[in-house]
Jmol script that loads the backbone (N, CA, C; Angstrom):
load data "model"
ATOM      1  N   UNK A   1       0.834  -1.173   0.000  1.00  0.00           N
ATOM      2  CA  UNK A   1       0.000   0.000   0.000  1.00  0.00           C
ATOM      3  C   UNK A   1       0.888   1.248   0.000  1.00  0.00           C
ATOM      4  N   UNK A   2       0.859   2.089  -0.732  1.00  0.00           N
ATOM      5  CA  UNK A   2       1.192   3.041  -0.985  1.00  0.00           C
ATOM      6  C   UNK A   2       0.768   4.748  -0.559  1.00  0.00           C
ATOM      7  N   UNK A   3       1.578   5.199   0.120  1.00  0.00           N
ATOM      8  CA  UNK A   3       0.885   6.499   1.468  1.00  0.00           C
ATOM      9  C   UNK A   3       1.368   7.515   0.454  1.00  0.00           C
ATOM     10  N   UNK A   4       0.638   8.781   0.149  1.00  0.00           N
ATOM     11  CA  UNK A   4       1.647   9.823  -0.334  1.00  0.00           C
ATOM     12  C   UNK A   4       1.347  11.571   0.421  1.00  0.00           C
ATOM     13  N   UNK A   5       1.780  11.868   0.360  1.00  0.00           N
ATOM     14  CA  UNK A   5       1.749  13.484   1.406  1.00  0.00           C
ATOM     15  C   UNK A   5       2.692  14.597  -0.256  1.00  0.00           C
ATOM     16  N   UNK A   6       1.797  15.780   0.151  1.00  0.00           N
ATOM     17  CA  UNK A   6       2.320  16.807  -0.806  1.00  0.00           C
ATOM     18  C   UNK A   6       1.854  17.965  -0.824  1.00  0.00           C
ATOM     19  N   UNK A   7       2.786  19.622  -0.592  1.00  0.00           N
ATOM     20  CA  UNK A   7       3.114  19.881  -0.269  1.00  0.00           C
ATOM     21  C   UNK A   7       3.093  21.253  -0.878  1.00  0.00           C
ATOM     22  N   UNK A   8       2.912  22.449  -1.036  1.00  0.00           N
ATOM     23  CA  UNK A   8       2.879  23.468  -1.994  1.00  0.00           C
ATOM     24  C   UNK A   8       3.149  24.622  -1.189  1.00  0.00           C
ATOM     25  N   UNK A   9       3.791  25.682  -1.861  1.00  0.00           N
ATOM     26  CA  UNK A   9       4.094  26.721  -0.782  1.00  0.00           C
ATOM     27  C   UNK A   9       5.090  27.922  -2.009  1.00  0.00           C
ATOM     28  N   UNK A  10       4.076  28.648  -2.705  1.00  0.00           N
ATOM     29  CA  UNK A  10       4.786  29.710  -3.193  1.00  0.00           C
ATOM     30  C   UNK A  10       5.083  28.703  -5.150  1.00  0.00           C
ATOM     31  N   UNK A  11       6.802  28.851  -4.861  1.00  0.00           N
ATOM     32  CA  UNK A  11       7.161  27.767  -6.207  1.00  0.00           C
ATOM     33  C   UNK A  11       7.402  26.203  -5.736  1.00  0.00           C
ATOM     34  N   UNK A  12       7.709  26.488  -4.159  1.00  0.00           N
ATOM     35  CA  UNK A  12       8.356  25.651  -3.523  1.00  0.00           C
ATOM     36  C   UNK A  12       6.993  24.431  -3.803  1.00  0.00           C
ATOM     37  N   UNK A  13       7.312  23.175  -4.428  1.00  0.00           N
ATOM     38  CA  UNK A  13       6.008  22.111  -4.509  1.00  0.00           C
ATOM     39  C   UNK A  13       6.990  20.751  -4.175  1.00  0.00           C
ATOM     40  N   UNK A  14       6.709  20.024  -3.061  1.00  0.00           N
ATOM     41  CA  UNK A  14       7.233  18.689  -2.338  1.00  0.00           C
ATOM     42  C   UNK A  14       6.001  17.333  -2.660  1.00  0.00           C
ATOM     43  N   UNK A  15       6.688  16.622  -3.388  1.00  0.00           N
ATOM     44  CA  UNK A  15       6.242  14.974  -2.768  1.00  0.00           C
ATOM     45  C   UNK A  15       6.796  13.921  -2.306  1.00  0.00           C
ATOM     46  N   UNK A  16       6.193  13.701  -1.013  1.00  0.00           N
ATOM     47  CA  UNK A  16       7.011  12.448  -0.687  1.00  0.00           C
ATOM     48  C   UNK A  16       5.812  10.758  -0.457  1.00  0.00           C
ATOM     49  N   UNK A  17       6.253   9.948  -1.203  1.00  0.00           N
ATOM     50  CA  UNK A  17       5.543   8.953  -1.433  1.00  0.00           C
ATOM     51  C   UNK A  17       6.297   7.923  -0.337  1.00  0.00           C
ATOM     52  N   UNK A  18       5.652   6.459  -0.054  1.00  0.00           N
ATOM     53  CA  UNK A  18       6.129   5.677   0.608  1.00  0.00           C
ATOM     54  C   UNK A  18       5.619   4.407   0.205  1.00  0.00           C
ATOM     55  N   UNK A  19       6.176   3.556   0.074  1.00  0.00           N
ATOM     56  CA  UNK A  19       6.064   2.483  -1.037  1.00  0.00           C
ATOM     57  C   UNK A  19       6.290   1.324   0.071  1.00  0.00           C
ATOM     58  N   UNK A  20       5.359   0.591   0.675  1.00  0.00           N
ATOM     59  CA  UNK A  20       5.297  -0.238   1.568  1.00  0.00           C
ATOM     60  C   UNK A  20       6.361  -1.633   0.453  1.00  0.00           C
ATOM     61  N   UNK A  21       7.242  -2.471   0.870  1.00  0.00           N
ATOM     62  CA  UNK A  21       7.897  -3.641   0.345  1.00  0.00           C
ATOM     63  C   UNK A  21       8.191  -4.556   1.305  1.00  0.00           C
ATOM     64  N   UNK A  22       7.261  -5.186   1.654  1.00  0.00           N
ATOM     65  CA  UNK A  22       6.722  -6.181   2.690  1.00  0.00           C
ATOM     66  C   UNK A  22       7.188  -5.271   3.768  1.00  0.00           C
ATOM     67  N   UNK A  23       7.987  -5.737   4.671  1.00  0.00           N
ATOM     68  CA  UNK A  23       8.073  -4.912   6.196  1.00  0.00           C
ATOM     69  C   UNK A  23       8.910  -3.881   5.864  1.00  0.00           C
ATOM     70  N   UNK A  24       9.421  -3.516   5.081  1.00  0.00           N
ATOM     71  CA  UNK A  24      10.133  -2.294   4.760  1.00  0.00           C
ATOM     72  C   UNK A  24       9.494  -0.932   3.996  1.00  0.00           C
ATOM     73  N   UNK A  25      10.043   0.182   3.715  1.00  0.00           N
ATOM     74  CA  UNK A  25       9.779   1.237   3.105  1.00  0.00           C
ATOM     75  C   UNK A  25      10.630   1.191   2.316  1.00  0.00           C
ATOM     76  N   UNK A  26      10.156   2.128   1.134  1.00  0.00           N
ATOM     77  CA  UNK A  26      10.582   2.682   0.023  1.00  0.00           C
ATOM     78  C   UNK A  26      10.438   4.183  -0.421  1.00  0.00           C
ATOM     79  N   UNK A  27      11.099   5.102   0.225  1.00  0.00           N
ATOM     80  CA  UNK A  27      10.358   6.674  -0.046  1.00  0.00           C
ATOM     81  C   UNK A  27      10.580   7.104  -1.146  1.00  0.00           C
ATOM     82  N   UNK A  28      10.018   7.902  -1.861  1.00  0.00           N
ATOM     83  CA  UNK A  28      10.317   8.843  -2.821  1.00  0.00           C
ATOM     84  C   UNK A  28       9.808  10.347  -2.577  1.00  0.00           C
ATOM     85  N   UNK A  29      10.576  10.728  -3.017  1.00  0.00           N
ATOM     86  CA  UNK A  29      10.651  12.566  -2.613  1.00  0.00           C
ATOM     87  C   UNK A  29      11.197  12.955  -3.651  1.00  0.00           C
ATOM     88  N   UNK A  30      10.351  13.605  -4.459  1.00  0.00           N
ATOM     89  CA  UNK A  30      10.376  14.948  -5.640  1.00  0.00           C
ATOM     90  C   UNK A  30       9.792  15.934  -5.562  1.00  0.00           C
ATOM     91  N   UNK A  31       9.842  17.084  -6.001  1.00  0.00           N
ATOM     92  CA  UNK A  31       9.281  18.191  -6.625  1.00  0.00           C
ATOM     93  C   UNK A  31      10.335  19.092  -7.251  1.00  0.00           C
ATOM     94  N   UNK A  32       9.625  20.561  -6.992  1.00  0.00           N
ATOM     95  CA  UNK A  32      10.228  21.254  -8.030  1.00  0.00           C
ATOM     96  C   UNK A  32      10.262  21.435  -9.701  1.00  0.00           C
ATOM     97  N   UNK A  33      11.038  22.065 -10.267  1.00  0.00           N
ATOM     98  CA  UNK A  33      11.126  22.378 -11.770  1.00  0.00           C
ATOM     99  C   UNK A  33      10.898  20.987 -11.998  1.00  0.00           C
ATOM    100  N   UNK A  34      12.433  20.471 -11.819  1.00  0.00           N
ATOM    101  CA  UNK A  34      12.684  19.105 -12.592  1.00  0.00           C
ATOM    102  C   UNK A  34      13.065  18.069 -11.378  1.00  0.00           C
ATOM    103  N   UNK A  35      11.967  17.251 -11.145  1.00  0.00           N
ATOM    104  CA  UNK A  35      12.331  16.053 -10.567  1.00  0.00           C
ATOM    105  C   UNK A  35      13.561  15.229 -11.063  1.00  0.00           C
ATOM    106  N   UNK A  36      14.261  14.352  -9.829  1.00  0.00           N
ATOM    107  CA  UNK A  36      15.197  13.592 -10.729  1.00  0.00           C
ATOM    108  C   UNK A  36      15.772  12.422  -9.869  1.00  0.00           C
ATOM    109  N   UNK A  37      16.876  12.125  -9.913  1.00  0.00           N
ATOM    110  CA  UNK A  37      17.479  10.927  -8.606  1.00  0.00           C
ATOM    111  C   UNK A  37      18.451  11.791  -8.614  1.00  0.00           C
ATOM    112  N   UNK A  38      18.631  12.481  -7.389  1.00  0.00           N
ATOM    113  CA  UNK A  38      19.788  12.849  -6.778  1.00  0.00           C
ATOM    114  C   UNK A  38      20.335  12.331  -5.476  1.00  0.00           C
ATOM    115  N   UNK A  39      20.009  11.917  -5.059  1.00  0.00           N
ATOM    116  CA  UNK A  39      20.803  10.802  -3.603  1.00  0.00           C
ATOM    117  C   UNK A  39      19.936   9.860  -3.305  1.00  0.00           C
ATOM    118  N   UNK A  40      20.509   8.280  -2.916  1.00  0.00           N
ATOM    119  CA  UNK A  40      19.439   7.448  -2.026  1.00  0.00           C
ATOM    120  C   UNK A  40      19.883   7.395  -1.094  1.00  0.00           C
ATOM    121  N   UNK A  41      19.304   6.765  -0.074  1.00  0.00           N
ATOM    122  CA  UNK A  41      19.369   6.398   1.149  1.00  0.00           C
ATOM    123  C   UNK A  41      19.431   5.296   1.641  1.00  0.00           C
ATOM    124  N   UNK A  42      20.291   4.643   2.192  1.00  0.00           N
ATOM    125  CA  UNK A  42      19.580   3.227   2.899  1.00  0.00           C
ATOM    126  C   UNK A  42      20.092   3.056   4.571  1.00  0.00           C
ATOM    127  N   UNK A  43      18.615   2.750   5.013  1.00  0.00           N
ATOM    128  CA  UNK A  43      18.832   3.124   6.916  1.00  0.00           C
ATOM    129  C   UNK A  43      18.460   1.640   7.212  1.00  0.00           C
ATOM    130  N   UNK A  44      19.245   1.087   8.548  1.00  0.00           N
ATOM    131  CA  UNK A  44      18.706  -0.198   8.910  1.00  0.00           C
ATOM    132  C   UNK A  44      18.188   0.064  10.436  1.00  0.00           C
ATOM    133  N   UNK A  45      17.598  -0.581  10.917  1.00  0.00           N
ATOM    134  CA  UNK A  45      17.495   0.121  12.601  1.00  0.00           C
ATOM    135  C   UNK A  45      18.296  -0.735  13.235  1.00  0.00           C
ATOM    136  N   UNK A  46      19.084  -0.053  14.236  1.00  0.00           N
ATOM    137  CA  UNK A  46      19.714  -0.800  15.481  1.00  0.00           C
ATOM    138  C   UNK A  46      19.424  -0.248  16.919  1.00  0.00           C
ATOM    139  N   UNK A  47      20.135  -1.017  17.770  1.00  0.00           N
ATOM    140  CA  UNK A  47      19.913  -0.271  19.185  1.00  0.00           C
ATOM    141  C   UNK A  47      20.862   0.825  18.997  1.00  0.00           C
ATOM    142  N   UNK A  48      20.238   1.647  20.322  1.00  0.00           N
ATOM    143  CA  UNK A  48      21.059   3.235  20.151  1.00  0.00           C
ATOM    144  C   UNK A  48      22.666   2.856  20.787  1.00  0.00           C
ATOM    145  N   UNK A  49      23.601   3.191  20.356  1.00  0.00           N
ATOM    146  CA  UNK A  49      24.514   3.245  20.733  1.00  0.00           C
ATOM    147  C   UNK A  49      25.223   3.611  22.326  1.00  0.00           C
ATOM    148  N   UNK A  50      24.476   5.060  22.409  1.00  0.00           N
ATOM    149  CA  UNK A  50      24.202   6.245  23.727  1.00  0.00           C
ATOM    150  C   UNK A  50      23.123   4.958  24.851  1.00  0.00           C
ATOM    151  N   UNK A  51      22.098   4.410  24.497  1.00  0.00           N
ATOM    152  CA  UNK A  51      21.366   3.758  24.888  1.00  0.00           C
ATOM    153  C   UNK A  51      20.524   2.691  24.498  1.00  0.00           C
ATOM    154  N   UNK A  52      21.234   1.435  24.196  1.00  0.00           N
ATOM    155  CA  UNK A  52      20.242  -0.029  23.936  1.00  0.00           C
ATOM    156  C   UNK A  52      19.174  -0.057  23.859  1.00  0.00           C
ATOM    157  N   UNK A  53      18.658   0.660  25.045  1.00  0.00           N
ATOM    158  CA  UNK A  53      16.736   0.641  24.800  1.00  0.00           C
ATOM    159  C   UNK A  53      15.784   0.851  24.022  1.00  0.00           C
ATOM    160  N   UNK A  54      16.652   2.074  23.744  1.00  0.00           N
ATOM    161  CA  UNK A  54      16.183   2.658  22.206  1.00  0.00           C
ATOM    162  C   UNK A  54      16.473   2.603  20.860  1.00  0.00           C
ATOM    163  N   UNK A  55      15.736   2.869  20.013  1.00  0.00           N
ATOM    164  CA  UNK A  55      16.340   2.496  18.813  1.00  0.00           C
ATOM    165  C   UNK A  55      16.717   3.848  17.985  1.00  0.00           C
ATOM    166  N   UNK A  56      18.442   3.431  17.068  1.00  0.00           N
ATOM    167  CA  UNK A  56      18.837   4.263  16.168  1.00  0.00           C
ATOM    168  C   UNK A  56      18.683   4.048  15.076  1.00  0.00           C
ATOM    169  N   UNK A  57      19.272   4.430  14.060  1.00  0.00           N
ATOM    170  CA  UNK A  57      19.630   3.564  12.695  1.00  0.00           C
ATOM    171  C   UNK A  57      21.392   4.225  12.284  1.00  0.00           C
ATOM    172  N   UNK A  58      21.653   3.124  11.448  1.00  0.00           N
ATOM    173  CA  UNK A  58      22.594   2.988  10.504  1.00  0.00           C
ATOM    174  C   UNK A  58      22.593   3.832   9.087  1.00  0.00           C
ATOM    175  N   UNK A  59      23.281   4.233   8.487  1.00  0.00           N
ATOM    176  CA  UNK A  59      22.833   5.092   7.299  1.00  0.00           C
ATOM    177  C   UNK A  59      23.557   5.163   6.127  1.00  0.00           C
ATOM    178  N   UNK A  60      23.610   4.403   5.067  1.00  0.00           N
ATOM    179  CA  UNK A  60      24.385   4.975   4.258  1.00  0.00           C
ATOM    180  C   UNK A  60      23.854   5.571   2.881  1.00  0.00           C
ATOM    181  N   UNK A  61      24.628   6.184   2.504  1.00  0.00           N
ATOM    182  CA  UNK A  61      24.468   7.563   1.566  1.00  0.00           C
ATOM    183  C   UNK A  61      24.974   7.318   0.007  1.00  0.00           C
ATOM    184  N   UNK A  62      24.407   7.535  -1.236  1.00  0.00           N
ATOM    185  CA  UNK A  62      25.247   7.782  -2.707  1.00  0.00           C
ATOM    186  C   UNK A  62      24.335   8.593  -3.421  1.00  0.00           C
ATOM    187  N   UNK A  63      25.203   9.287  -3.626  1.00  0.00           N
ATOM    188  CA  UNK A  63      24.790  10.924  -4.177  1.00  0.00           C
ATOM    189  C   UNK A  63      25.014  11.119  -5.930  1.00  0.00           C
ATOM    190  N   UNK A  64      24.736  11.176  -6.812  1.00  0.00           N
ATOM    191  CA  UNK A  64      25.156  11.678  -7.988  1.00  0.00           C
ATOM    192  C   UNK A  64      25.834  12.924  -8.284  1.00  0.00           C
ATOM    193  N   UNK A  65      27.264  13.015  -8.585  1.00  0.00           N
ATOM    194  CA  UNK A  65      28.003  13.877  -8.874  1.00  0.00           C
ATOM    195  C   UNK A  65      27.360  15.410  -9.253  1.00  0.00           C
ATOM    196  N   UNK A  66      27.279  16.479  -8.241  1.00  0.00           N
ATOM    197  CA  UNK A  66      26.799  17.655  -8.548  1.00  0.00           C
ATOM    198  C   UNK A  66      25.433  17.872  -8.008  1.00  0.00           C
ATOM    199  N   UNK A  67      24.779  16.907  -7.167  1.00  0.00           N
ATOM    200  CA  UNK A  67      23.699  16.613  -6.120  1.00  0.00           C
ATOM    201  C   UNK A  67      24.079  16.915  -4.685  1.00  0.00           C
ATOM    202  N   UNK A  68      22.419  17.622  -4.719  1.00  0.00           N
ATOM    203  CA  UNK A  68      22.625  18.127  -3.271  1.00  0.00           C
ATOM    204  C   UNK A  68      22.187  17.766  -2.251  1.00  0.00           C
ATOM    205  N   UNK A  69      21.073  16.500  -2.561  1.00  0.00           N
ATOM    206  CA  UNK A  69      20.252  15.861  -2.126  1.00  0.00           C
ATOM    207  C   UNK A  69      20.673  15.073  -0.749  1.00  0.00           C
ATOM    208  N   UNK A  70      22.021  14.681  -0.426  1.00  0.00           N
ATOM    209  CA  UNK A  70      22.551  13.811   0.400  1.00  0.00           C
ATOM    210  C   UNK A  70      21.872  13.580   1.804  1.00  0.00           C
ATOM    211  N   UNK A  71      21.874  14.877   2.351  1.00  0.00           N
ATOM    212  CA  UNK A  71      21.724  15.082   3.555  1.00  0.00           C
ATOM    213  C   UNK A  71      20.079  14.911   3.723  1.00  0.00           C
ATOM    214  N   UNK A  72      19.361  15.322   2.883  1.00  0.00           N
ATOM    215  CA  UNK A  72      17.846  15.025   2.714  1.00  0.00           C
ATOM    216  C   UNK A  72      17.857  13.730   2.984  1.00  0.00           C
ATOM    217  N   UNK A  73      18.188  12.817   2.032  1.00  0.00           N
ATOM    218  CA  UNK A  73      17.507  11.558   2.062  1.00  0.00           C
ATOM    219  C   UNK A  73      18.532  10.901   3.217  1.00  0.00           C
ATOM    220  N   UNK A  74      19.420  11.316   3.769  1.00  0.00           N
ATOM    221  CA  UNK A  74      20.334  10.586   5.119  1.00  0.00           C
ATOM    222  C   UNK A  74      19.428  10.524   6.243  1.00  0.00           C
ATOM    223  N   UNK A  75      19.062  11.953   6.492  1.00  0.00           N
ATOM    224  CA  UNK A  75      18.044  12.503   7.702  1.00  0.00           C
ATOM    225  C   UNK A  75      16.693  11.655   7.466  1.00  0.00           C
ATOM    226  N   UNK A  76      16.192  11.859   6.396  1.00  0.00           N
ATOM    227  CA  UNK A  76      14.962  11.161   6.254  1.00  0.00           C
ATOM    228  C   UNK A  76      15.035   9.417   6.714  1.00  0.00           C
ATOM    229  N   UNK A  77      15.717   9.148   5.745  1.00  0.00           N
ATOM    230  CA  UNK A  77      15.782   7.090   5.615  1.00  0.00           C
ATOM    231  C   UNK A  77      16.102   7.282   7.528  1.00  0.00           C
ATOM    232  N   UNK A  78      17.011   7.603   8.023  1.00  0.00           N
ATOM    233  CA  UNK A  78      17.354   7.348   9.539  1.00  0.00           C
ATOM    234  C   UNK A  78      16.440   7.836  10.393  1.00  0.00           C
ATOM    235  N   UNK A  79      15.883   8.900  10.345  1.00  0.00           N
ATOM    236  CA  UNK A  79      14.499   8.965  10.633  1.00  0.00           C
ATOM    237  C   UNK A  79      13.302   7.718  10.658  1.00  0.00           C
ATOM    238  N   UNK A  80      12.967   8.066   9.820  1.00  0.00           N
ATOM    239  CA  UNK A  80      11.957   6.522   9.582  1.00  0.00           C
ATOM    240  C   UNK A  80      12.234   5.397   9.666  1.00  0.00           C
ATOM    241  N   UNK A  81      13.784   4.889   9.608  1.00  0.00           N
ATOM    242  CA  UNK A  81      13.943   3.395  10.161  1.00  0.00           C
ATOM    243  C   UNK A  81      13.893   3.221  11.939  1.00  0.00           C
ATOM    244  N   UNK A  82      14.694   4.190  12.401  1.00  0.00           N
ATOM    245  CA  UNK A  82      14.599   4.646  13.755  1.00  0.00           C
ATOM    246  C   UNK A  82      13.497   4.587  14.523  1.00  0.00           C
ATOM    247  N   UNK A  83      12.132   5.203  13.857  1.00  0.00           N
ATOM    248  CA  UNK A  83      10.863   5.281  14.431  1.00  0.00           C
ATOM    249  C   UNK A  83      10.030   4.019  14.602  1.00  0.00           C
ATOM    250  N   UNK A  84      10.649   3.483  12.788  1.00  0.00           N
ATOM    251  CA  UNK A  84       9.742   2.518  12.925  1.00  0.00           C
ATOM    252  C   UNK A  84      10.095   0.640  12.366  1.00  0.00           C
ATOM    253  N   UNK A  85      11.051   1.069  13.148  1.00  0.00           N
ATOM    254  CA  UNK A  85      12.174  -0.432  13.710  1.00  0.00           C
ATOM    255  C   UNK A  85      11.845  -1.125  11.914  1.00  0.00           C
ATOM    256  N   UNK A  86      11.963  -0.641  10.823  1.00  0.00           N
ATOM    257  CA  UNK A  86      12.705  -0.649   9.476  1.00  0.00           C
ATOM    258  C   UNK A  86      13.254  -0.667   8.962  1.00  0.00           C
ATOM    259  N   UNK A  87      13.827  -1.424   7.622  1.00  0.00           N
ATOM    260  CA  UNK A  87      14.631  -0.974   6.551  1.00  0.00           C
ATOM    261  C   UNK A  87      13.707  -0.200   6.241  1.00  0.00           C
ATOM    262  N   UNK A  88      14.518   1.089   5.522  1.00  0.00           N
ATOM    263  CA  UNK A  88      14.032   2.334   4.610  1.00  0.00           C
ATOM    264  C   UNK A  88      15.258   2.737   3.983  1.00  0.00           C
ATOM    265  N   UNK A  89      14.761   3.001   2.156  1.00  0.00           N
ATOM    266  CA  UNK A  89      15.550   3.642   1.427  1.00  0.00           C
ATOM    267  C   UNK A  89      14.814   4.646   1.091  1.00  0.00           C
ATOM    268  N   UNK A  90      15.492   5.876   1.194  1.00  0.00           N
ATOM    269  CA  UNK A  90      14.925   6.799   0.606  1.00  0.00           C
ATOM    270  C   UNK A  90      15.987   7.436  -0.742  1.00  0.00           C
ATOM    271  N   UNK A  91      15.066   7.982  -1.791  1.00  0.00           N
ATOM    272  CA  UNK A  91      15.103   8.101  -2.955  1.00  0.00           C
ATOM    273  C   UNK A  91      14.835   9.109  -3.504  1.00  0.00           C
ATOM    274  N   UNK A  92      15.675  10.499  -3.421  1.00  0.00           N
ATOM    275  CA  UNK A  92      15.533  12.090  -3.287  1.00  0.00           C
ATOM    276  C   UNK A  92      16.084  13.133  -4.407  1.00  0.00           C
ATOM    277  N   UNK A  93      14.931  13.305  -5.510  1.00  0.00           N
ATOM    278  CA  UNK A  93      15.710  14.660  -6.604  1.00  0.00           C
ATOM    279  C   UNK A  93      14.574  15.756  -6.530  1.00  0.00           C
ATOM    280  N   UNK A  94      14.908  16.830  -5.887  1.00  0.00           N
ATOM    281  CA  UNK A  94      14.167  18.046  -6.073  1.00  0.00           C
ATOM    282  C   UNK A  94      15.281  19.116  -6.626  1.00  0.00           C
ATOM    283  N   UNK A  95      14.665  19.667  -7.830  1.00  0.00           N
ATOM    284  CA  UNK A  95      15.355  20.877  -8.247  1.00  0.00           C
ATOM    285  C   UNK A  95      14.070  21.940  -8.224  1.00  0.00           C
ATOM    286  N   UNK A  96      14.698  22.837  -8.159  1.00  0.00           N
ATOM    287  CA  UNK A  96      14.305  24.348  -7.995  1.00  0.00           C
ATOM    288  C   UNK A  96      14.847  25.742  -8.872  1.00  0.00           C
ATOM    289  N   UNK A  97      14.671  25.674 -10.120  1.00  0.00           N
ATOM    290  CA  UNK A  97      15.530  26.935 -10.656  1.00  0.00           C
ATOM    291  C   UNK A  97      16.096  28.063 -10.414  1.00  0.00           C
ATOM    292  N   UNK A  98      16.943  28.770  -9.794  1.00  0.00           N
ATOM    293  CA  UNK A  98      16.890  29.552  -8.999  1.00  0.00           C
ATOM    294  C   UNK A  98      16.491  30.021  -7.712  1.00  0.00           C
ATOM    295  N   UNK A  99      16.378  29.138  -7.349  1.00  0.00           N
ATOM    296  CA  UNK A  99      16.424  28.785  -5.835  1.00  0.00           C
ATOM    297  C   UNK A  99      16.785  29.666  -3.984  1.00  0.00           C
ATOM    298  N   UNK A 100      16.170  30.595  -3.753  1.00  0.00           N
ATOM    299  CA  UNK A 100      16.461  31.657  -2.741  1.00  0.00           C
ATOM    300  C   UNK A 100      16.794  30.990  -1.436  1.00  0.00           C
ATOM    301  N   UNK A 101      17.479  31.705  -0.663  1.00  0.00           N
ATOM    302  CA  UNK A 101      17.884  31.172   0.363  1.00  0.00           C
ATOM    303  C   UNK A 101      16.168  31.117   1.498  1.00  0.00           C
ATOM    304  N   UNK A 102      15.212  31.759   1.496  1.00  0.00           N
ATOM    305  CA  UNK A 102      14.001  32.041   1.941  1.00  0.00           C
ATOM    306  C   UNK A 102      13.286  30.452   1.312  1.00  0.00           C
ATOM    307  N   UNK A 103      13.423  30.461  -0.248  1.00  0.00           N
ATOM    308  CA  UNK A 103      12.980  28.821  -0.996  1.00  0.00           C
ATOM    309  C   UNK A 103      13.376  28.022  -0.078  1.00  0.00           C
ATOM    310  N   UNK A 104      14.930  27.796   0.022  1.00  0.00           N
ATOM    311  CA  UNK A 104      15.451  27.002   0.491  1.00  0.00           C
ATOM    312  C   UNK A 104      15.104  26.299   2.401  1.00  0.00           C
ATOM    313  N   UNK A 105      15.037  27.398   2.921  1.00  0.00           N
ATOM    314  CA  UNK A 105      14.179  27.210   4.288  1.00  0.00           C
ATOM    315  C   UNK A 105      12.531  26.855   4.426  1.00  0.00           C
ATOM    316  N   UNK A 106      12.145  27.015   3.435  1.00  0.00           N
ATOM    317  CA  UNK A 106      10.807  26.616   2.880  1.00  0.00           C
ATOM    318  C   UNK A 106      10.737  25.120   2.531  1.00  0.00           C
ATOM    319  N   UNK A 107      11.200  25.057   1.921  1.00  0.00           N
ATOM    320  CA  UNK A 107      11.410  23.778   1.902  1.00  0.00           C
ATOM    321  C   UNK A 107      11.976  22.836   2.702  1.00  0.00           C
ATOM    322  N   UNK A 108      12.939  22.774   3.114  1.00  0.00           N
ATOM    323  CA  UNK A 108      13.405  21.809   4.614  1.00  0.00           C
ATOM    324  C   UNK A 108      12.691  22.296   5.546  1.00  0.00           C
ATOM    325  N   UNK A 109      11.823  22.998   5.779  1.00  0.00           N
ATOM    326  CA  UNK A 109      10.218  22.560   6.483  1.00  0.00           C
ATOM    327  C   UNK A 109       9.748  21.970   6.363  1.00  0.00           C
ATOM    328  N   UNK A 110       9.488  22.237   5.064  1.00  0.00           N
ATOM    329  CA  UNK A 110       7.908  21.141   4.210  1.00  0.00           C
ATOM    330  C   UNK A 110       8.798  20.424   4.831  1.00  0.00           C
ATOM    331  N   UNK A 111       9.836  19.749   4.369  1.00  0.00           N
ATOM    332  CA  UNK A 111      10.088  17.967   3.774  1.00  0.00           C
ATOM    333  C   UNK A 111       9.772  17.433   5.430  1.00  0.00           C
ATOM    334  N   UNK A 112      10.580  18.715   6.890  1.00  0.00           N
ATOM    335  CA  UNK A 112      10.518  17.822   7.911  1.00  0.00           C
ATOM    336  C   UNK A 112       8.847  17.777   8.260  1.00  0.00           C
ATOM    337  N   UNK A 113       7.903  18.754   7.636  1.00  0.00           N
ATOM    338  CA  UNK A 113       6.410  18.624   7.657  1.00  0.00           C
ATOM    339  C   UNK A 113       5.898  17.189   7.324  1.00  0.00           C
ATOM    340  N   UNK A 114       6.500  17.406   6.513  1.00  0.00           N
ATOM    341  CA  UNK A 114       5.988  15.714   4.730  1.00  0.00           C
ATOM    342  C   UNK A 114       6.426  14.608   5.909  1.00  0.00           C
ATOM    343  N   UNK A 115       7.253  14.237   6.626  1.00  0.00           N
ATOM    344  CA  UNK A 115       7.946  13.464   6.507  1.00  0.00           C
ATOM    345  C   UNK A 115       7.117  12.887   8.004  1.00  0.00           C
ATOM    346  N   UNK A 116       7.334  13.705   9.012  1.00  0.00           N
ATOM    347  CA  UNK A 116       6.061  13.693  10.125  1.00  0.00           C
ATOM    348  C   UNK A 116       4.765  13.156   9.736  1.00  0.00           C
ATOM    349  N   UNK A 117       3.901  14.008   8.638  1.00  0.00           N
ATOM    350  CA  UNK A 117       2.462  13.326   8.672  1.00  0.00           C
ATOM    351  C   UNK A 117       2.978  12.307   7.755  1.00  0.00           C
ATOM    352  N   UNK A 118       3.881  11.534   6.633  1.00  0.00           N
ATOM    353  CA  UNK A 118       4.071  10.365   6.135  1.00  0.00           C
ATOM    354  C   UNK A 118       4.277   9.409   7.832  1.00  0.00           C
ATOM    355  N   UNK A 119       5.313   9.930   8.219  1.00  0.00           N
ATOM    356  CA  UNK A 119       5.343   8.738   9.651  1.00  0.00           C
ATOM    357  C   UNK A 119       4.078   8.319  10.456  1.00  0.00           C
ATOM    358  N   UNK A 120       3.123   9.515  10.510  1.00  0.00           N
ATOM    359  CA  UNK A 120       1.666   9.489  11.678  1.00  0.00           C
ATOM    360  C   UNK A 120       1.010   8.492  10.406  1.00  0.00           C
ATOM    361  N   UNK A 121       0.950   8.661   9.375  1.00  0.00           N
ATOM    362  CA  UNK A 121       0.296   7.631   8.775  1.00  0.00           C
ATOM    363  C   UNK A 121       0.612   5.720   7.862  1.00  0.00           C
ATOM    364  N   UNK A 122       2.012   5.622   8.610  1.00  0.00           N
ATOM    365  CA  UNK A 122       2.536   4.479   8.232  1.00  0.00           C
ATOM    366  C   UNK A 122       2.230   3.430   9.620  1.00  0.00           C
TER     367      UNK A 122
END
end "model"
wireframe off; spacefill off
backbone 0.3
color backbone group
C-alpha cells in the first residue's frame, strides 16, 4: 500500500511517497522544476549506541556527482527506520531553478512537515 503526502508553498512544490515492500519502506521525494534521482538512502534500525533501549539507525548515503540531495535523504531514511524499527531507502531529486535562500528554508520545512504526517500515517 502506498501512502503519499504533498506539499505546496509559493514555487516551492514537495512529494514524498512511501512504497510499503513487505516490512520495509521505500520513499520517494520529488518536486520542483525538474524532478530527478539525486541521492538514495539506505537506513537499517539498530539499538542506540548512547542507549540499547532505544532504537537508532545505521545510514548509508550515494549521491550523484553535482547533487545536493545527500543530507535530505540521510536525515529522512534514519528517521523513519529509527521510528519505525525498518529498513528504509529513501530516494531524493528536487530541483528548484533559482532557488532563494528564503525557498530554500521553505522547503526543509515542508520535507521535515511531509515526513512527520508520512510517519503518523505508516
Amino acid at each position: 500500500m502506498n501512502k503519499v503526502v504533498e506539499s505546496v508553498a509559493g514555487r516551492v512544490a514537495i512529494k514524498m511517497e512511501a512504497v510499503s515492500m513487505g516490512a520495509d519502506y521505500c520513499l520517494v521525494i520529488t518536486g520542483g522544476d525538474r524532478p530527478h534521482l539525486g541521492a538514495v538512502a539506505l537506513s537499517t534500525p539498530r539499538p542506540s549506541l548512547a542507549d540499547p533501549q532505544k532504537t537508532s539507525a545505521s545510514t548509508s548515503v550515494l549521491t550523484l556527482v553535482g547533487h545536493k540531495e545527500d543530507d535530505v535523504a540521510k536525515k529522512i531514511a534514519h528517521q523513519f527506520a529509527a521510528k519505525l524499527g525498518r529498513h528504509v531507502v529513501v530516494a531524493c531529486g528536487v530541483h528548484l531553478d533559482g532557488i532563494t535562500k528564503n525557498e530554500l528554508a521553505v522547503m526543509e520545512q515542508m520535507l521535515e512537515e511531509l515526513a512527520e504526517q508520512l510517519l503518523q500515517n505508516l
